[in-house]
C-alpha positions as CSV (number, residue, x, y, z in Angstrom):
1,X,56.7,18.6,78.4
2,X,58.0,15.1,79.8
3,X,54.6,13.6,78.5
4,X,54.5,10.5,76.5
5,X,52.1,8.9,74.4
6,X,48.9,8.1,75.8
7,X,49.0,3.7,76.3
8,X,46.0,2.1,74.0
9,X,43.1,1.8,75.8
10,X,43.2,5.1,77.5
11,X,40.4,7.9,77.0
12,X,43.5,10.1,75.6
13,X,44.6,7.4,73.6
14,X,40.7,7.7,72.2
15,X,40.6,11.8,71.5
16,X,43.9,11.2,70.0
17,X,42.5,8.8,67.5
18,X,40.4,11.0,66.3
19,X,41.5,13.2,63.1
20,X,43.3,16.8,63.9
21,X,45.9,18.5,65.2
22,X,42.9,19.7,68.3
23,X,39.8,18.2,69.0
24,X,37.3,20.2,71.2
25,X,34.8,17.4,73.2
26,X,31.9,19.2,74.9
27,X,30.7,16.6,77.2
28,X,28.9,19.1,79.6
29,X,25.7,17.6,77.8
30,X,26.9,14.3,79.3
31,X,23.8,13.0,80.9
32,X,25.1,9.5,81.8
33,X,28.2,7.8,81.5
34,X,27.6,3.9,82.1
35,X,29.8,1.6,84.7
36,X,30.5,-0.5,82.1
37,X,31.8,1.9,79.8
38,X,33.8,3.2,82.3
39,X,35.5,0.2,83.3
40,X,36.3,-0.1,80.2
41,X,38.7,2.8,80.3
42,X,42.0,2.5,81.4
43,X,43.7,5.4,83.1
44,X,47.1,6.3,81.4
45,X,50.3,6.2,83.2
46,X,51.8,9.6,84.6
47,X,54.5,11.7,84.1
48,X,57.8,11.3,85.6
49,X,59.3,14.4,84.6
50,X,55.9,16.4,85.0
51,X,54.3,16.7,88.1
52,X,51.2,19.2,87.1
53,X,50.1,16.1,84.4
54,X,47.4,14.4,85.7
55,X,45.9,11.7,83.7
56,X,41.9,12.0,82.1
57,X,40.1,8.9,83.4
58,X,36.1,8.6,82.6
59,X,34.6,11.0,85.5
60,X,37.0,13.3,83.4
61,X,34.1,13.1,81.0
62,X,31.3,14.4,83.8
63,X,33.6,16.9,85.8
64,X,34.2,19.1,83.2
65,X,31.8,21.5,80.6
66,X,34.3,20.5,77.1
67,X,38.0,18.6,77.0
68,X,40.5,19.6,75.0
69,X,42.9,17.0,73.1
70,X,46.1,18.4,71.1
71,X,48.5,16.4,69.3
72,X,51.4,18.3,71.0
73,X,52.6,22.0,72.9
74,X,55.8,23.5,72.8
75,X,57.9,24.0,76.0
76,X,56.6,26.8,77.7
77,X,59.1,29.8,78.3
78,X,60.1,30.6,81.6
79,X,59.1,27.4,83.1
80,X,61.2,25.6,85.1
81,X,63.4,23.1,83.2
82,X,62.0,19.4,83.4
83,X,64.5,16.9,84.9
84,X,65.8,13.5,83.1
């Protein structure tokens, strides 16, 4: 899907760490997610052949109810084809 690797660092790079093929993160209990932690995140780069990507960064872990990390997807039928 024109997605790399997530870069070290990067909360992707950390629920891809973890051991599975999917790892379901329920952070809707989230009370609090320090500065300090957060700045400690780095934010992954884009893609270049995907537009619809958008990288996780650390309010990723208050603006939604769970997150969803999978070691890969397959090419979606009947999308467009990616570029490059």
């Amino acid at each position: 899907n024109g997605i790399g690797h997530p870069e070290p660092g990067t909360l992707e790079a950390l629920l891809t760490a973890m051991p599975g093929p999917a790892r379901f993160i329920p952070t809707h209990r989230m009370q609090e997610y320090s500065a300090l932690q957060a700045s400690a995140l780095l934010v992954r780069s884009a893609s270049a052949k995907n537009p619809t990507y958008f990288p996780l960064t650390a309010q990723s872990l208050t603006d939604f109810d769970w997150l969803v990390a999978l070691d890969g997807v397959g090419y979606s039928r009947g999308g467009p084809k990616l570029s490059g």
